[in-house]
C-alpha positions as CSV (number, residue, x, y, z in Angstrom):
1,X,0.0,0.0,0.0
2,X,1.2,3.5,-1.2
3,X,0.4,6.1,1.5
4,X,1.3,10.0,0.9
5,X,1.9,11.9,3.4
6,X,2.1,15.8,3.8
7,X,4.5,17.7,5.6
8,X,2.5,19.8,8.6
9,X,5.1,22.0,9.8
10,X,6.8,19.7,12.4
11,X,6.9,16.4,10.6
12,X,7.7,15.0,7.3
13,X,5.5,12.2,7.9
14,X,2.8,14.6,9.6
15,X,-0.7,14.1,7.9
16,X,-1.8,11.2,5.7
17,X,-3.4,12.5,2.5
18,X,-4.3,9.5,0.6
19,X,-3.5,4.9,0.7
20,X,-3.4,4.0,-2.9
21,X,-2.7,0.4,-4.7
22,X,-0.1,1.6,-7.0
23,X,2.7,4.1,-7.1
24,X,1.4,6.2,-10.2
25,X,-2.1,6.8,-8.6
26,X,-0.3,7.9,-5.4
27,X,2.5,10.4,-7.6
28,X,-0.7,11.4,-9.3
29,X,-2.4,12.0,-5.8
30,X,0.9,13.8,-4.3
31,X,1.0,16.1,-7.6
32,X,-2.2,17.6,-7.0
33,X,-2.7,17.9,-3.1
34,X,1.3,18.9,-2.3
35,X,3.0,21.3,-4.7
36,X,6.2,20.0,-5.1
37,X,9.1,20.4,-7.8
38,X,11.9,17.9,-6.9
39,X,11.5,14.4,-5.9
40,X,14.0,11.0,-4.8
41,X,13.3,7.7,-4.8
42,X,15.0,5.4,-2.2
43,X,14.9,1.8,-1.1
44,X,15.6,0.7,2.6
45,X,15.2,-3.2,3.5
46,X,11.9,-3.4,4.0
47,X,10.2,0.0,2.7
48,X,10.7,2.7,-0.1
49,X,10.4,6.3,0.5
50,X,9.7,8.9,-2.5
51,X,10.6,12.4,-0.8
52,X,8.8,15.8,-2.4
53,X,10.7,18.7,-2.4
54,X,9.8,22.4,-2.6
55,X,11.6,24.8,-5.3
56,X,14.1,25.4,-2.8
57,X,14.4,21.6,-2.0
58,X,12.4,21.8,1.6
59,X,10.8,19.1,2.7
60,X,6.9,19.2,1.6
61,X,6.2,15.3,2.0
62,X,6.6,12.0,1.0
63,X,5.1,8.6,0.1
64,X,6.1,5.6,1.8
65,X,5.2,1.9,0.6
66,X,6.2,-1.2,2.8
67,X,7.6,-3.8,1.0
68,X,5.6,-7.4,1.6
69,X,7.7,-10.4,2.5
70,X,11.1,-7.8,2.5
């Protein structure tokens, strides 16, 4: 499960937006409720993080998916 999450000021994992099935509806979701201009992709053991970026590359969210069976 894709969830997005939206940076509230104190945390980058502060308010969840949106669970989605696949990556692309959850990129779609995080293009339209968080306006962000840069983001990374990276894979830990069990998880992979995409982190959104501001122009000035602040933190403005990210969407994490847990890996089944990792």
């Amino acid at each position: 499960m894709w969830k997005v999450y939206k940076y509230n000021g104190h945390y980058i994992m502060g308010d969840l937006i949106s669970s989605h099935k696949t990556e692309k509806a959850a990129l779609k979701k995080a293009t339209k409720e968080i306006d962000f201009k840069f983001s990374e992709r990276e894979k830990k053991k069990d998880q992979i993080f995409i982190w959104l970026d501001g122009e000035t590359y602040k933190p403005m969210g990210v969407i994490v998916h847990k890996i089944k069976g990792a």
